[in-house]
C-alpha positions in Angstrom: -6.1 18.4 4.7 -2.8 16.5 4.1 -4.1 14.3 1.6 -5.5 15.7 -1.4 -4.3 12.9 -4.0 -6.4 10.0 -1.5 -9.2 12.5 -1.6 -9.9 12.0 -5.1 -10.7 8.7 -5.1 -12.5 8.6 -1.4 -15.9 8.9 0.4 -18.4 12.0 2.4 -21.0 12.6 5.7 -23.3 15.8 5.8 -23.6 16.7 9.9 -20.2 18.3 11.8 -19.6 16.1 14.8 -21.0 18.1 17.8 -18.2 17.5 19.6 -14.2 17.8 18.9 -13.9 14.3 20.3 -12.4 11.7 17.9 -14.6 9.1 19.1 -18.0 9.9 17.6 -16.3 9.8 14.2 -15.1 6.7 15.5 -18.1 4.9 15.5 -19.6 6.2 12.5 -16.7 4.7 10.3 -17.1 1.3 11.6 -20.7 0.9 9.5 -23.0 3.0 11.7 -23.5 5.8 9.6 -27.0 7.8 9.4 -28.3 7.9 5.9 -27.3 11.2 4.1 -30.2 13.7 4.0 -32.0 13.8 0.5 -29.3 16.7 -1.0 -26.1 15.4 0.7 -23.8 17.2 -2.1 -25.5 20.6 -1.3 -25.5 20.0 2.0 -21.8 19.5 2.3 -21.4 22.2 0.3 -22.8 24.9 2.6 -21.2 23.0 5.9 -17.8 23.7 4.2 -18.5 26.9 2.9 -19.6 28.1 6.8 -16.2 26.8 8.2 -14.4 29.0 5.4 -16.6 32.0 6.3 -15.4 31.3 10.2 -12.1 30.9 9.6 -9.7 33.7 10.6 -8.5 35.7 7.4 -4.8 34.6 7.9 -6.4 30.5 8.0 -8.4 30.8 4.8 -6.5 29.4 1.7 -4.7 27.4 4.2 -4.9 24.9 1.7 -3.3 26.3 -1.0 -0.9 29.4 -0.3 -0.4 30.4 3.3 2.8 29.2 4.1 5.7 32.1 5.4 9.2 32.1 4.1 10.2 29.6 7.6 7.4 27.5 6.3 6.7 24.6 2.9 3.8 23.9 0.8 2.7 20.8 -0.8 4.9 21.2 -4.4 3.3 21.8 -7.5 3.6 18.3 -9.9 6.7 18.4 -11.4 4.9 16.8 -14.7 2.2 19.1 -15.5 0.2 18.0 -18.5 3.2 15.7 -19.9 0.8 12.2 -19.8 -1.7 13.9 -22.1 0.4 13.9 -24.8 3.0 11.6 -24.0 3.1 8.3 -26.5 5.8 5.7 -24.8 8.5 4.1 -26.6 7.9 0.7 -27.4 8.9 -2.2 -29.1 6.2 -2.7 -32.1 2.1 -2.0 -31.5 0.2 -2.8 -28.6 -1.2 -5.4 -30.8 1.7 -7.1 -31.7 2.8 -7.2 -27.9 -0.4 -8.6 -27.0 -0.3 -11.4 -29.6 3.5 -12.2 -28.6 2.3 -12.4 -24.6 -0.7 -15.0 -25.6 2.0 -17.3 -27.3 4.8 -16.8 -24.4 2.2 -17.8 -21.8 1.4 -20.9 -23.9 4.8 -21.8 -23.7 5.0 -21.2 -20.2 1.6 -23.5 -19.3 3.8 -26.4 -21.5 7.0 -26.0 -19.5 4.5 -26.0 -16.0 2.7 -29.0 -17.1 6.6 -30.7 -16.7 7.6 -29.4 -13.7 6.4 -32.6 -11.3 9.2 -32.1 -8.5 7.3 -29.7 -5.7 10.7 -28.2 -4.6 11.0 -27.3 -8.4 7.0 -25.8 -8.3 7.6 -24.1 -5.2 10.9 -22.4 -6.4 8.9 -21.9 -10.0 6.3 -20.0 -8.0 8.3 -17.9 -6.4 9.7 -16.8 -9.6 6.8 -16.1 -11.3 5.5 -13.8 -8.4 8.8 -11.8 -8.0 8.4 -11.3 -11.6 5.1 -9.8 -11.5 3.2 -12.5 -13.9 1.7 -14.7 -11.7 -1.5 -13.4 -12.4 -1.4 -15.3 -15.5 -1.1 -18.7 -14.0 -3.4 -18.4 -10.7 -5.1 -22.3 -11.4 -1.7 -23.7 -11.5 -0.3 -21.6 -8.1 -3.5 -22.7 -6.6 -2.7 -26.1 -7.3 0.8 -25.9 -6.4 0.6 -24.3 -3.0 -2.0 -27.0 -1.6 0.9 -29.8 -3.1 3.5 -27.3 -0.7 1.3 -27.3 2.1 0.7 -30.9 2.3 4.3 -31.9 1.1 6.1 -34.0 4.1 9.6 -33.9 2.2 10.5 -29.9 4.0 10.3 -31.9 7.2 13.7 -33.7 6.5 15.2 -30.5 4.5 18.1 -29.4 5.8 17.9 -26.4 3.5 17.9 -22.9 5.7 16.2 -21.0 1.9 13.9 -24.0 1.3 12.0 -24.1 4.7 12.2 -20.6 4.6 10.5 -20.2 1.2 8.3 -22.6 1.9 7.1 -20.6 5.1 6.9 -17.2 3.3 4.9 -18.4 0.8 2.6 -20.6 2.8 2.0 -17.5 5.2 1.5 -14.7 2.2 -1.1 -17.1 0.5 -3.1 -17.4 3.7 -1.8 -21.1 4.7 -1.0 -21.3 8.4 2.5 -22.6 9.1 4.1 -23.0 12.5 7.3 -20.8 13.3 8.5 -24.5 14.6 9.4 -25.5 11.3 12.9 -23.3 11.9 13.2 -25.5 15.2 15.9 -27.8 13.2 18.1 -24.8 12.8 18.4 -24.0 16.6 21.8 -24.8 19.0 20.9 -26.2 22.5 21.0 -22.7 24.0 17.7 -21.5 21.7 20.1 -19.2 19.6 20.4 -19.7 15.6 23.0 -22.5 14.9 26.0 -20.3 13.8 26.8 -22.8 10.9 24.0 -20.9 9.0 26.0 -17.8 9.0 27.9 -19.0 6.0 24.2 -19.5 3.5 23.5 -15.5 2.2 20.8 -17.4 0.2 19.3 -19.2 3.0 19.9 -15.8 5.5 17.4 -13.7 3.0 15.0 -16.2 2.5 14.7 -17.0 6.5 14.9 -13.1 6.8 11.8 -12.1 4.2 10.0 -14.9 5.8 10.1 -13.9 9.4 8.6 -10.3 8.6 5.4 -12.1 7.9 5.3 -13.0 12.1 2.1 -12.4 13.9 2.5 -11.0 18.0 4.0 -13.6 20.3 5.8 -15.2 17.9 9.9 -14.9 19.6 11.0 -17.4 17.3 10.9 -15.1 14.2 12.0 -11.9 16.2 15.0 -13.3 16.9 15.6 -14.5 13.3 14.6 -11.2 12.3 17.7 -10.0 14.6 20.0 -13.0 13.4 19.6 -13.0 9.7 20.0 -8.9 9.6 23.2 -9.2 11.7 24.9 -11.8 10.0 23.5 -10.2 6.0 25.0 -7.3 7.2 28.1 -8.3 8.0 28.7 -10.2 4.9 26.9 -7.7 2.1 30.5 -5.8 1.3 31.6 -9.6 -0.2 28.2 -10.9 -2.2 28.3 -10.5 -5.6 25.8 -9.0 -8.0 22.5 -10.2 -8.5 22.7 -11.7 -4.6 24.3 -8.5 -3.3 21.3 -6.1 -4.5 18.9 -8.6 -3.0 20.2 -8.3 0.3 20.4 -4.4 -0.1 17.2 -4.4 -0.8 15.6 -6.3 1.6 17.6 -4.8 4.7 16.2 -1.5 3.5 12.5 -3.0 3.2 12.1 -6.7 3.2 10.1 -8.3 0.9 6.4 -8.9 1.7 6.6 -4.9 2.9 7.7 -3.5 -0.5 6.0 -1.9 -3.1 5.7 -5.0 -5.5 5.7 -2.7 -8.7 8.6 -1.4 -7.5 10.0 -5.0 -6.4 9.1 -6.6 -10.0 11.2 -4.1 -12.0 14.1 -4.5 -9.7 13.9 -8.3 -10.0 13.2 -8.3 -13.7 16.8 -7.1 -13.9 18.4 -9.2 -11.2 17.0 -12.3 -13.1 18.5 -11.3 -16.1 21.8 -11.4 -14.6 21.0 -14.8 -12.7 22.7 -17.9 -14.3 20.0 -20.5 -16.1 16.9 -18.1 -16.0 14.3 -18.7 -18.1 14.5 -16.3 -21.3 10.9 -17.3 -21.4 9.8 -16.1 -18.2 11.8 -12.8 -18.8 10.7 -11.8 -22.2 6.5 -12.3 -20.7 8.1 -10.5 -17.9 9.1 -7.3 -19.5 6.4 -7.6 -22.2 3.6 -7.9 -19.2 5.1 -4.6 -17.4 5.4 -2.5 -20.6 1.4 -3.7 -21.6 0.3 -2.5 -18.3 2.5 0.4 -18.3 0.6 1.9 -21.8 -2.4 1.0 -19.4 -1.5 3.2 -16.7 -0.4 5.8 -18.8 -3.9 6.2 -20.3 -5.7 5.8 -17.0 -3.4 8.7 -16.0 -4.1 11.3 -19.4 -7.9 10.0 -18.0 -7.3 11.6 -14.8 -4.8 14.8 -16.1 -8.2 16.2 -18.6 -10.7 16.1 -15.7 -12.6 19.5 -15.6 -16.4 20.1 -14.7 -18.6 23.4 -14.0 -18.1 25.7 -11.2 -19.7 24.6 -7.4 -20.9 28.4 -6.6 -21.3 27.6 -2.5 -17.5 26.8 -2.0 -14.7 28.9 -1.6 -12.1 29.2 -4.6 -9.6 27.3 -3.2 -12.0 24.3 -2.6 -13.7 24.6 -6.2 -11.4 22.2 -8.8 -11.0 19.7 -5.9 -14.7 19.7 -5.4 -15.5 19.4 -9.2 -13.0 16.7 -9.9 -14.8 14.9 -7.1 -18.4 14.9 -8.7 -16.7 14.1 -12.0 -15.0 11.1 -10.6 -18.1 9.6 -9.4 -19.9 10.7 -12.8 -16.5 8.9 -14.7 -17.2 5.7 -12.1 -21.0 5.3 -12.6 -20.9 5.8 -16.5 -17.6 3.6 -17.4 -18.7 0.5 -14.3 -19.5 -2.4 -16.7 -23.3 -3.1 -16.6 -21.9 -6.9 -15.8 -20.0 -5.8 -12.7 -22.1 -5.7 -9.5 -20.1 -2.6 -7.6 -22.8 -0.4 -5.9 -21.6 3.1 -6.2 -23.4 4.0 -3.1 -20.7 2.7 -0.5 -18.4 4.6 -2.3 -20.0 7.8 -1.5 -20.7 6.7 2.0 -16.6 6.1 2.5 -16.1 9.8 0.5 -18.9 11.1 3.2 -16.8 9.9 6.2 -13.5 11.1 4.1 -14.9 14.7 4.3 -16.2 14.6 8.1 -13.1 14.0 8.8 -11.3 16.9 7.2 -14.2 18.6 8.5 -13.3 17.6 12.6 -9.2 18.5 11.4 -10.8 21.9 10.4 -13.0 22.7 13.3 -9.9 21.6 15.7 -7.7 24.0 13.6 -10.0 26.8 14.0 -10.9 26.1 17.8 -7.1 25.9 18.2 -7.6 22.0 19.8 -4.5 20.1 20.4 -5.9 16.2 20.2 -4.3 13.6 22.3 -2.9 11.0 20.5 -5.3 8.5 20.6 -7.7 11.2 19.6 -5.4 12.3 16.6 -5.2 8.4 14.9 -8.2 7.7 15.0 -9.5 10.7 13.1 -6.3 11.1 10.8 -6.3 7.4 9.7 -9.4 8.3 7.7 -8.5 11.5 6.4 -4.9 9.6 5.2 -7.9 8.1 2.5 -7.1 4.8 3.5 -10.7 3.2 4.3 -12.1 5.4 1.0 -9.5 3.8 -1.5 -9.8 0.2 0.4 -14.0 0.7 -1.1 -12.5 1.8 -4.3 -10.2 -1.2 -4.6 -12.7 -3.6 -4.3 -14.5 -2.4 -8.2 -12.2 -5.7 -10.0 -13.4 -8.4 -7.6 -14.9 -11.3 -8.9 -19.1 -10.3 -9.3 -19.8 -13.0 -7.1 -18.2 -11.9 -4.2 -18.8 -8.2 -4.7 -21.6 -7.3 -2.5 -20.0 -9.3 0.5 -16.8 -7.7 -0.3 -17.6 -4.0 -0.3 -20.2 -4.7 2.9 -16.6 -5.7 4.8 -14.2 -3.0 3.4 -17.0 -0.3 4.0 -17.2 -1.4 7.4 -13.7 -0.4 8.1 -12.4 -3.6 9.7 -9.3 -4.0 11.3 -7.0 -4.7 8.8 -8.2 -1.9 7.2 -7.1 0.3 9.8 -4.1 -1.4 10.3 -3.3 0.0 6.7 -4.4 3.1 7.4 -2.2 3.8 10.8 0.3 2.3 8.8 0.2 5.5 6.5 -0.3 7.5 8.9 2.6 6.4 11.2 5.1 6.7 8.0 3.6 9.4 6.8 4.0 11.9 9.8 7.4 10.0 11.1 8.5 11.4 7.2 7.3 14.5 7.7 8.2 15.3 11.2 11.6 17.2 10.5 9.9 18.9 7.8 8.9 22.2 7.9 5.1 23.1 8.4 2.4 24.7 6.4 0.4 26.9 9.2 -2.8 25.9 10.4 -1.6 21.9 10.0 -3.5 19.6 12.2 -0.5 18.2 15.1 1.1 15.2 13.8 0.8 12.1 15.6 4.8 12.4 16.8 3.8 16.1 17.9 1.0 14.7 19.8 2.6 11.6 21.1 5.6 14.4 22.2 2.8 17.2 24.1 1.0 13.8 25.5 4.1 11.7 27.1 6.8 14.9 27.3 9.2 12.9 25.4 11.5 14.1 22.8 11.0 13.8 18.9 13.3 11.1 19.0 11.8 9.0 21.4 8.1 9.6 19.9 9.2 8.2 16.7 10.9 5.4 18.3 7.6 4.2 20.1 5.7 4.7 17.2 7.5 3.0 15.3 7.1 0.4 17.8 3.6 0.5 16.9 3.7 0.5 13.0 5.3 -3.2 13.6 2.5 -4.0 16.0 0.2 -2.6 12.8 2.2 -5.1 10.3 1.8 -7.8 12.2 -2.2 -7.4 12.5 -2.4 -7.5 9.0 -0.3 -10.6 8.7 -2.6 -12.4 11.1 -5.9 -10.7 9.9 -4.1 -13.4 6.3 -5.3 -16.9 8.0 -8.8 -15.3 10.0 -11.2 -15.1 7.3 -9.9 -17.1 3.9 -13.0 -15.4 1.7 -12.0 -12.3 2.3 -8.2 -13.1 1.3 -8.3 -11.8 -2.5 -9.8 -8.3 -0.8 -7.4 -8.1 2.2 -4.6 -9.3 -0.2 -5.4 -5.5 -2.0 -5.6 -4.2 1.5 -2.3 -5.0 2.1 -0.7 -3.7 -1.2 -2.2 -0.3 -0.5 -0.4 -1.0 3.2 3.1 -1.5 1.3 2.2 1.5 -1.3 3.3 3.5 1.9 6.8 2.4 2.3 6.8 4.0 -1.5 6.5 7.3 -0.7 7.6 7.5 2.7 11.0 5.5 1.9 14.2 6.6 3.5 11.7 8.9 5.9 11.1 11.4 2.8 8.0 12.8 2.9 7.5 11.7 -1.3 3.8 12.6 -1.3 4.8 16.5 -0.8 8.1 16.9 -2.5 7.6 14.6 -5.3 10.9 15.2 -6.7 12.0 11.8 -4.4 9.8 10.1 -6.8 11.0 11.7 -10.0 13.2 8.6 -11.5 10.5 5.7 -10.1 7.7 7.6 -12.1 9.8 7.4 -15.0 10.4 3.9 -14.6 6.9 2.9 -14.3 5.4 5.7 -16.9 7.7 6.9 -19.5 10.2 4.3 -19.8 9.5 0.6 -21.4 11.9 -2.3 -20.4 
């Protein structure tokens, strides 16, 4: 039960699989589900509490205290209660912010309504993304991405950054574009034109836009391989902002980072760019420090939880279990009577959340070592991938709701894309790392007892397979355009993963790797 934070927001099924194989689960996640028995809660309840009683002495409170002095724990939070009390510095009342936002993003409709030139659009757009306030202006980046799309004037640009801008945000919005376009930059001999290696600008944009490639595409491999070369070589002699752009994206390119994380970093490059817009950067940092006081009481919210006691469970499971039936009590009473989210696909995602842990205990207990295939399929729902997908969906528009949640809760394949994703990082992180005892195998460990490989080789191949995973969810953007506002969420959750597996630290256990990014986002105002 790696995953206790995804938990709390996921769904639950009432019947043990009545076999250890992966595949029955399997099925059951893609929308075939039996309908829970009258007392499903109870039910759970006792199924849990049977496994505990089964459990060898030295396995129960695995999930809280059992680990030897040659072996870690999941750390405690290094904040404790500090967002319950915690009132952030800021520049003048909410209010006042507020007010100060409405009349910047005034000014900013005036100065779009003037920009004619679609070069100058697509450039603005870009901009407005990167700093996290596009959201403000979707009619006007709806317009301006059908004027990019249908533009003939990128067919004569000789521009390596335009093309390539033009392709990234084409592809990212859903718009098909041909990897062709970058024909015009080849040398007879189907290599990169070595000309190009003197354009750091045009280099990153080519290089963020090929990581949006779907399978068979060579063309974008190789520029993949080209631009990272060639921005390597040159990054000890860019100057600041350019030179932290580069840093960046070699370490995570662009449409794969966390895009919180991404905004603040390019609030502050932008600053530092000659000619920005003072008006773009003042909504900007007012924007991020309206929606950080929002998170920060959506997190007291979820510090205060506390509910009666379950009596059936063991002690260890009790406050996760009680947090659980408050969250759906908190979702039910708090869902505006105007939004259409049916609560009951929810629970049906937390009911296939707990089998799962449920299969991971019975294999612990029985001593199973799963294959691999066997092991991803069960541990990319425990991860809480396919439960927080449902859970995402609660802001779509009304209208699309009810085809929206049918979809996610059907656990398509972008959604497991996502989820292998996590899982993949998650375990390659963790791998080095020190186990708690009565773990579930890893997916490396498994890959290594299936294949007879060495650690190093297992992550290599499955890293191999986390790009395959990336690239389905860039294709899974142009193969069902209703669905693109939900998928688009899909794929943020998909990019929350290089957050806390960055650098292969395992953040979501030692949460001290995450100590300064927390502050950034909670405690401290631009």
């Amino acid at each position: 039960m790696d995953c206790l934070f995804y938990f709390c927001f996921s769904p639950c099924t009432t019947e043990m699989p009545s076999d250890s194989s992966a595949c029955v689960l399997s099925r059951k996640l893609r929308g075939r589900v039996p309908k829970p028995p009258r007392h499903p809660i109870k039910l759970l309840s006792c199924r849990i509490a049977r496994i505990h009683e089964a459990l060898p002495e030295s396995q129960v409170g695995i999930a809280s205290s059992t680990c030897d002095d040659k072996q870690t724990a999941h750390e405690p939070s290094p904040w404790g209660d500090f967002f319950i009390g915690y009132e952030p510095m800021q520049q003048g009342s909410t209010e006042w912010m507020n007010v100060q936002v409405d009349k910047l993003k005034e000014d900013v409709r005036m100065f779009l309504k003037t920009c004619n030139n679609t070069r100058a659009r697509m450039f603005l757009l870009d901009t407005l993304q990167r700093l996290g306030i596009d959201h403000h202006f979707q009619d006007w980046i709806d317009a301006a991405l059908i004027e990019i799309l249908e533009s003939t004037e990128f067919s004569s640009s000789s521009s390596l950054q335009e093309v390539s801008l033009r392709f990234r945000l084409l592809r990212e919005h859903g718009y098909w574009l041909s990897p062709d376009v970058f024909n015009k930059f080849m040398a007879d001999d189907g290599s990169f034109s070595k000309y190009l290696t003197n354009d750091p600008r045009g280099l990153l944009s080519l290089y963020n836009a090929a990581h949006l490639l779907v399978q068979g595409e060579p063309i974008l491999e190789e520029a993949i391989s080209f631009a990272r070369h060639h921005l390597e070589s040159m990054s000890g002699s860019l100057k600041s902002p350019l030179a932290g752009e580069v840093k960046r994206a070699l370490h995570i390119p662009l449409p794969r980072t966390c895009r919180r994380a991404e905004t603040l970093h390019y609030i502050s490059n932008y600053e530092k760019e000659e000619g920005h817009d003072p008006i773009l950067l003042e909504l900007a940092k007012l924007d991020f420090n309206l929606l950080q006081y929002v998170h920060l009481k959506e997190l007291r919210a979820i510090t205060e939880w506390d509910e009666r006691a379950v009596s059936l469970l063991p002690d260890y499971l009790k406050k996760l279990y009680i947090e659980l039936l408050r969250t759906f009590k908190n979702i039910e009473a708090e869902m505006p009577r105007n939004i259409n989210y049916d609560i009951a696909y929810l629970k049906k995602a937390i009911q296939n959340n707990v089998m799962g842990y449920l299969q991971e205990a019975e294999w612990s207990h029985k001593n199973h070592k799963p294959s691999f295939e066997e092991q991803i399929n069960l541990t990319s729902v425990t991860i809480g991938t396919p439960a927080l997908c449902v859970c995402m969906m609660a802001g779509m528009d009304n209208m699309e709701m009810k085809q929206t949640l049918e979809w996610t809760s059907s656990v398509p394949g972008p959604v497991i894309a996502a989820a292998k994703i996590g899982r993949f990082m998650n375990d390659i992180a963790a791998f080095e790392r020190r186990k708690c005892k009565g773990d579930v195998a890893s997916t490396v460990e498994c890959y290594i007892n299936d294949h007879g490989v060495t650690g190093e080789v297992a992550i290599a191949r499955i890293d191999t397979l986390l790009e395959v995973e990336w690239r389905t969810l860039n294709q899974a953007r142009f193969e069902n355009r209703a669905m693109l506002p939900a998928l688009q969420r899909i794929i943020g959750l998909a990019r929350s993963a290089t957050f806390f597996f960055d650098n292969r630290n395992d953040a979501y256990t030692s949460s001290k790797h995450l100590r300064r990014t927390i502050e950034s986002f909670f405690v401290k105002p631009i």
